[in-house]
C-alpha positions as CSV (number, residue, x, y, z in Angstrom):
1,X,-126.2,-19.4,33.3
2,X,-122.8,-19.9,34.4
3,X,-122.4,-22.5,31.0
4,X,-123.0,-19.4,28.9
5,X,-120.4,-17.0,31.0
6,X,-117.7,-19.4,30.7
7,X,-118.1,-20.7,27.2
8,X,-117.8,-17.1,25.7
9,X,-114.2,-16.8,28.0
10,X,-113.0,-20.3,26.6
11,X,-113.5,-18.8,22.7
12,X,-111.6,-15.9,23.5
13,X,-108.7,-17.4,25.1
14,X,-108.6,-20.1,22.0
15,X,-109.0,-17.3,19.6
16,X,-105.9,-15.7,21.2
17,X,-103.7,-18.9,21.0
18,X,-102.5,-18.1,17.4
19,X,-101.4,-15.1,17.9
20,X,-99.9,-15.8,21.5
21,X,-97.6,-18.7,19.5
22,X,-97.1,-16.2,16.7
23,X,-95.3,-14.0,19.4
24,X,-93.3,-15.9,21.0
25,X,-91.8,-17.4,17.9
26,X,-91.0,-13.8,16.6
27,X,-89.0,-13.6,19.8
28,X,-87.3,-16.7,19.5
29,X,-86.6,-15.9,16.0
30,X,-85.3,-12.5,16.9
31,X,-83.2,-14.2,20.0
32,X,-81.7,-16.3,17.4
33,X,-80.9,-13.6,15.0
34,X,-78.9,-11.4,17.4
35,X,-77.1,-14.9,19.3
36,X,-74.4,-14.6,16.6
37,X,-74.1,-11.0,16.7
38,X,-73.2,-11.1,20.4
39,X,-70.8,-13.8,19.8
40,X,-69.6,-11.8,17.5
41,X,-68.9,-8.4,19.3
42,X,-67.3,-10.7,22.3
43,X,-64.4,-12.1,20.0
44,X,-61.1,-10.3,20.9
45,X,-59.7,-8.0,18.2
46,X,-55.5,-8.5,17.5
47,X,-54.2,-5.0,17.4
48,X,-52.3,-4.4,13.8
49,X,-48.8,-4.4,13.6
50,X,-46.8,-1.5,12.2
51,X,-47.1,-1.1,8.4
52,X,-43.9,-2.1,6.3
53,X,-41.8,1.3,5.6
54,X,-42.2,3.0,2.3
55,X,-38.6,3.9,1.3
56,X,-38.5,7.6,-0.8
57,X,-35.3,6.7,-3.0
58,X,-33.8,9.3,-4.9
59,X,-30.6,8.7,-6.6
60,X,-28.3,11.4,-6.6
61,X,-26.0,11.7,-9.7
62,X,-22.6,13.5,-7.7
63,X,-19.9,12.4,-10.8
64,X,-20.0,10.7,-14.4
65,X,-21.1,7.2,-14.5
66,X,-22.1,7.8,-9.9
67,X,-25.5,8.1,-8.4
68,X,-25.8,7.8,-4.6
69,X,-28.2,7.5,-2.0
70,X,-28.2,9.7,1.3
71,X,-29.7,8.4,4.7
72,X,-31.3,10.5,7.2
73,X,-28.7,12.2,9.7
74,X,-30.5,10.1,12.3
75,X,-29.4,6.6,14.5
76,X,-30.7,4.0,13.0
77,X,-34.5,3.5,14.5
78,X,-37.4,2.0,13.4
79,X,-38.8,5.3,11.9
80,X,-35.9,5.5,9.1
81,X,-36.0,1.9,8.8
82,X,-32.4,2.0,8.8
83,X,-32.1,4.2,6.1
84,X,-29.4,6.6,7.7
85,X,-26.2,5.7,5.7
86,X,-25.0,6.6,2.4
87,X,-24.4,4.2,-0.4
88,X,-23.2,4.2,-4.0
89,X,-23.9,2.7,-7.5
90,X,-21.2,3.1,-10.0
91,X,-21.9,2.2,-13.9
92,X,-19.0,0.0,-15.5
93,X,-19.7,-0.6,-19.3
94,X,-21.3,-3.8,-18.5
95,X,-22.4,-3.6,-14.9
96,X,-23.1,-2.0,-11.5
97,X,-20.4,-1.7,-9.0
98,X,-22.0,-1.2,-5.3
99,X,-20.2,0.9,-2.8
100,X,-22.1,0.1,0.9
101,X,-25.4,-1.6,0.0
102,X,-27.7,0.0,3.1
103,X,-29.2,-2.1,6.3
104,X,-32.1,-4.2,5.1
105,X,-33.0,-6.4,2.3
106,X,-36.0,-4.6,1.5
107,X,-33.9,-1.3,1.7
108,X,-31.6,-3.0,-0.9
109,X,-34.3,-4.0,-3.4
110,X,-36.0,-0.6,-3.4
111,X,-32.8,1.0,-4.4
112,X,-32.4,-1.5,-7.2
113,X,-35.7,-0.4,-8.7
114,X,-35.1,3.6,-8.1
115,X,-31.6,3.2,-10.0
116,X,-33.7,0.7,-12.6
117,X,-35.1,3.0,-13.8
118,X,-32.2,5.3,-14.5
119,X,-30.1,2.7,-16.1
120,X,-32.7,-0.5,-16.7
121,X,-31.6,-4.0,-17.0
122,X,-28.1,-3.5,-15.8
123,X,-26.9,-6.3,-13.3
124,X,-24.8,-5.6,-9.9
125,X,-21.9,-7.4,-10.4
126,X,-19.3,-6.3,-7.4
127,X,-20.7,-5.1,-3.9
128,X,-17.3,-3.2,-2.3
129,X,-17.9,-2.5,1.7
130,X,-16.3,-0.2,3.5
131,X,-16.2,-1.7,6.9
132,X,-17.9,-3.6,9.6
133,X,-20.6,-1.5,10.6
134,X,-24.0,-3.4,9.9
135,X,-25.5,-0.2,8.5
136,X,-23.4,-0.5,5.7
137,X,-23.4,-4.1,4.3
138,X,-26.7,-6.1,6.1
139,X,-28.3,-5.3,2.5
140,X,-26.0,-7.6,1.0
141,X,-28.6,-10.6,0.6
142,X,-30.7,-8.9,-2.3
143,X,-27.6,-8.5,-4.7
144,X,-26.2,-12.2,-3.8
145,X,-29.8,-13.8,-4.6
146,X,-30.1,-11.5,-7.7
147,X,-27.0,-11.7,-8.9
148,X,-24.8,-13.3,-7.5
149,X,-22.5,-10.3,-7.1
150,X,-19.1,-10.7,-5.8
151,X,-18.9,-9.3,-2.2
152,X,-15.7,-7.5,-1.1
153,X,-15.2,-6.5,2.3
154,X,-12.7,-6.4,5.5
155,X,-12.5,-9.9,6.8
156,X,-13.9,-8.2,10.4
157,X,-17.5,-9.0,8.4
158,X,-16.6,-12.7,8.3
159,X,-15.0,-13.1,12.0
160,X,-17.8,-11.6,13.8
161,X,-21.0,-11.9,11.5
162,X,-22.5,-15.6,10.8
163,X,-25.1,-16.5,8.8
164,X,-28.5,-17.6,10.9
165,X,-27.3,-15.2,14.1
166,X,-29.5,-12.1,12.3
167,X,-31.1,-11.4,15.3
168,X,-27.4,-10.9,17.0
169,X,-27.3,-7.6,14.7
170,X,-28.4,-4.2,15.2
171,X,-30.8,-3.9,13.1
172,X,-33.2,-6.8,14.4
173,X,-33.1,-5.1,17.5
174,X,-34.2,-1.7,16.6
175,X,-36.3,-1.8,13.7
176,X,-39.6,-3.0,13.1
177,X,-39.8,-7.3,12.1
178,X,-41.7,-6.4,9.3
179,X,-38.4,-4.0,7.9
180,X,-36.4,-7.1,8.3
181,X,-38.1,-9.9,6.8
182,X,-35.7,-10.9,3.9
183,X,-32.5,-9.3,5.6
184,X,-29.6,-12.7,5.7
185,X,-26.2,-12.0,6.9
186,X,-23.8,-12.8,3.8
187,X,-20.8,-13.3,3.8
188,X,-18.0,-11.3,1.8
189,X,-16.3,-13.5,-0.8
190,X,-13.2,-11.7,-1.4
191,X,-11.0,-9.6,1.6
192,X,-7.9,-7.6,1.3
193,X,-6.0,-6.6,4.3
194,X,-4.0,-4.0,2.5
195,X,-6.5,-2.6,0.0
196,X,-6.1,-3.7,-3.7
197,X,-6.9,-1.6,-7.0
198,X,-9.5,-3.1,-9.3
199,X,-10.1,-2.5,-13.3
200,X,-14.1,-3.5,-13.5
201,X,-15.7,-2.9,-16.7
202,X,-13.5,-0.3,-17.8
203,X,-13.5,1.7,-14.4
204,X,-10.1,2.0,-12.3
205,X,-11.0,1.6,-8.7
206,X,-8.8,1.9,-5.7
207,X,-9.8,0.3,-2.3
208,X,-7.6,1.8,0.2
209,X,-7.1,0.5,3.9
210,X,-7.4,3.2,6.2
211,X,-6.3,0.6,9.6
212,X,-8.6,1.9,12.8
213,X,-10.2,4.7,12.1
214,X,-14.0,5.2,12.4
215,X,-14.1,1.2,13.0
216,X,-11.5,-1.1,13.6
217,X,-10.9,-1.9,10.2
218,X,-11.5,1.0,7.4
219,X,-11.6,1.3,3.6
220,X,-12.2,4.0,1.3
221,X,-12.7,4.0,-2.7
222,X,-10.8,6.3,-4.6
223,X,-11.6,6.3,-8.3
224,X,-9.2,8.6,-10.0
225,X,-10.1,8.9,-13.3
226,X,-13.3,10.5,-12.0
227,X,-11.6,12.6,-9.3
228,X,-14.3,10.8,-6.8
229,X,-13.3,9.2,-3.2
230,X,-16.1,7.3,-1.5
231,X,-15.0,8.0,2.4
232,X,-17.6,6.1,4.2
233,X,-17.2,7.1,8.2
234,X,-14.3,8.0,8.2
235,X,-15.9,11.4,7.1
236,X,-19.2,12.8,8.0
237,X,-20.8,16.3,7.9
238,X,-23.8,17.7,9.4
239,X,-23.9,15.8,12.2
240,X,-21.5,14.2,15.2
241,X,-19.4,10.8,14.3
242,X,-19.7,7.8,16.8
243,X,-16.3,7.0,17.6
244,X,-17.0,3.9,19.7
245,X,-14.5,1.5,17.5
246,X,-12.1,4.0,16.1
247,X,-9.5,6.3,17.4
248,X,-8.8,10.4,17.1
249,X,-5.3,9.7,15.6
250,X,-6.8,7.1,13.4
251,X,-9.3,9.5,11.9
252,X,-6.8,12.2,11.9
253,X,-4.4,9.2,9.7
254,X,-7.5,8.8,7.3
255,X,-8.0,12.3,6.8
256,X,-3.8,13.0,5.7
257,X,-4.7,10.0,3.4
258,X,-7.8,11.5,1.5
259,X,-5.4,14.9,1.2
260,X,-2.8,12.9,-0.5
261,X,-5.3,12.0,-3.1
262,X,-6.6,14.6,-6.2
263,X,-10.9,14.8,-6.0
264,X,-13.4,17.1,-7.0
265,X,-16.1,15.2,-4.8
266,X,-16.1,13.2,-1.7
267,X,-18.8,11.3,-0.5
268,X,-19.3,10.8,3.1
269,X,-20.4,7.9,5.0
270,X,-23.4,9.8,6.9
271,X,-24.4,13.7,5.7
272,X,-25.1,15.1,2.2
273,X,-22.0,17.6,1.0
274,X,-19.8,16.1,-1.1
275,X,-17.9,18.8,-2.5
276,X,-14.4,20.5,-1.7
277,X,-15.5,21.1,1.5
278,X,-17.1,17.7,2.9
279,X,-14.2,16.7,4.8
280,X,-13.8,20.1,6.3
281,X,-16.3,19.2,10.1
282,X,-14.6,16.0,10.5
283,X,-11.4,17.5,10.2
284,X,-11.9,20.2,12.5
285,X,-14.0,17.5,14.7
286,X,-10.7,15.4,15.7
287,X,-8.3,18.2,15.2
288,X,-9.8,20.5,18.0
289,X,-10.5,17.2,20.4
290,X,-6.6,16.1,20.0
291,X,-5.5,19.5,20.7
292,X,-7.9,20.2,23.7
293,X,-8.0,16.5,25.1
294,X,-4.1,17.2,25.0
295,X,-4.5,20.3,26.7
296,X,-6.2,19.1,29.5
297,X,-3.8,16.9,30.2
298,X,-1.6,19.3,30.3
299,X,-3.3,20.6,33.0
300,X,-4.3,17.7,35.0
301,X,-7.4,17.7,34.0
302,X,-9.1,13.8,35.5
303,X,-11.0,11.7,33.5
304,X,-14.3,12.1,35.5
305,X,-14.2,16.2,34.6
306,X,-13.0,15.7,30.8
307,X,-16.5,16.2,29.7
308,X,-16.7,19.6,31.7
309,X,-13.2,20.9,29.9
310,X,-13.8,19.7,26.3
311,X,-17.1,20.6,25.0
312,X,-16.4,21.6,21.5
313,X,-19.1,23.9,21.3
314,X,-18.1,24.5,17.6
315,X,-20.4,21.5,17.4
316,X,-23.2,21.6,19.1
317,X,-26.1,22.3,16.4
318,X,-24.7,19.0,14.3
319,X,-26.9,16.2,14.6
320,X,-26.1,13.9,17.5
321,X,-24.0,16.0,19.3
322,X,-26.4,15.3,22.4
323,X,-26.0,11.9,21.7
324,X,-22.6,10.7,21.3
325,X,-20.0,13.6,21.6
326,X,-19.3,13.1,25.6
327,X,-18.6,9.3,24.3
328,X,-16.3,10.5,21.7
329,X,-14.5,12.9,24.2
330,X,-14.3,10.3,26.6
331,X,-13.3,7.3,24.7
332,X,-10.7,9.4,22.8
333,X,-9.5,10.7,26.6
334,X,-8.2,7.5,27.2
335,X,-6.5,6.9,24.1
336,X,-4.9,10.0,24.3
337,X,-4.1,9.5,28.0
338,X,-2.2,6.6,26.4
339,X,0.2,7.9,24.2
340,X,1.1,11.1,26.4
């Protein structure tokens, strides 16, 4: 009797071995399916770097033969990319001239193939630079590994600049790595402490020393044929000047010096007029902070309350003024303080 119990018991539980093994390796199949996947998820994602900045070029024709571009009235930050300076192309019957060649390689090359496309095929043969401010020349590498272009510029560049300390500059402290990659300090090939007049391609050009003014050492590019003067720093418009290397009665020099000069257009260093009147706020600018500054001292006025006295309020909805106006008043304080 109990024979017949159990053998019925020992059929069943054989009969369910297959599909008891059939089970368990669905499991281990499924186990080892989803293994990976959990590795997977685990692995540590790199957060993406900032993208590269898409430069929006567009050449402004301002005279016969002159296209510039115009930088944000900004600091230079990673956000313009450095893109916050003015610089020129002038066509010579065989050539490009370059006034200021912008901050970055990569700035440098896009301008290249906006004005391309204007003019195409025509080489850069002369890169002119209107002072030591890396804003202005740090481009420089594209044109010299182009071209070859000659490089003219104060000798400051060459003293204080050399090639392989890139990170020393500015610009590879503020802006993103990516904006940079390319960007070589080069050094200018030509300098001329007293300016010098060149005949390139057809085209009279005269680089006029301005001494410290806006920098320590200051050039501007008259061209007078065209009734065109390419100011650089010394002038700006729409928004506040730094005035951390120059001096008020340097600027006021510089200013006396573009007066003695016939133009129909002026292009500034930062800001976008460039007719009769772009000179006009920087003028005002250093005239009113002489004559106030001067005032002050008149009256005794100490160094620690300059900033209450001289606000020049005629200013304060320009770019910057926030920024570096208190700097300007201060530095140019001193200088003042000086020569009384």
């Amino acid at each position: 009797m109990l024979k017949k119990i159990v053998n019925p018991l020992v059929v069943s539980a054989i009969a369910l071995l297959p599909l008891m093994s059939a089970c368990s390796s669905d499991t281990s199949k499924q186990e080892a399916k989803t293994e990976p996947v959990a590795k997977e998820a685990a692995a540590p994602v790199k957060p993406a770097g900032p993208a590269e900045h898409v430069f929006n070029i567009q050449p402004k024709k301002v005279a016969d033969g002159i296209w510039c571009m115009f930088g944000a009235l900004d600091m230079p930050k990673a956000s313009n990319a450095g893109f916050m300076s003015n610089s020129c192309y002038i066509q010579t019957k065989d050539s490009w001239v370059l006034w200021d060649t912008g901050a970055t390689y990569k700035f440098a090359k896009s301008v290249y193939a906006a004005m391309n496309k204007i003019v195409p095929d025509l080489p850069v043969s002369t890169v002119i630079f209107s002072h030591e401010h890396d804003d202005h020349w740090l481009g420089a590498g594209f044109y010299k590994e182009k071209f070859g272009s000659k490089l003219i510029g104060t000798k400051i560049i060459n003293e204080r600049y050399k090639p392989g300390h890139e990170p020393e500059t500015r610009m590879f402290k503020i802006l993103n790595p990516i904006d940079v990659e390319g960007t070589k300090i080069t050094p200018t090939d030509e300098t001329y402490d007293d300016g010098t007049t060149f005949n390139i391609g057809g085209v009279k050009m005269e680089y006029i020393s301005l001494g410290q003014a806006h920098s320590e050492d200051d050039f501007m590019l008259y061209l007078p044929e065209k009734k065109v003067i390419l100011a650089a720093d010394v002038v700006m418009n729409g928004r506040i000047t730094s005035n951390r290397n120059g001096t008020v009665m340097g600027q006021l020099a510089a200013h006396d010096v573009i007066r003695s000069k016939e133009w129909d257009v002026l292009v500034p260093g930062h800001g976008f007029i460039t007719d009769k009147t772009a000179m006009d706020e920087s003028a005002l600018y250093f005239k009113e902070m002489k004559e106030q500054i001067l005032a002050a001292l008149d009256n005794d006025v100490e160094a620690t309350e300059i900033n209450e006295v001289v606000t020049l309020p005629d200013f304060k909805d320009k770019a910057l003024y926030d920024v570096l106006n208190s700097n300007n008043v201060s530095r140019s304080y001193t200088e003042l303080e000086m020569l009384d």
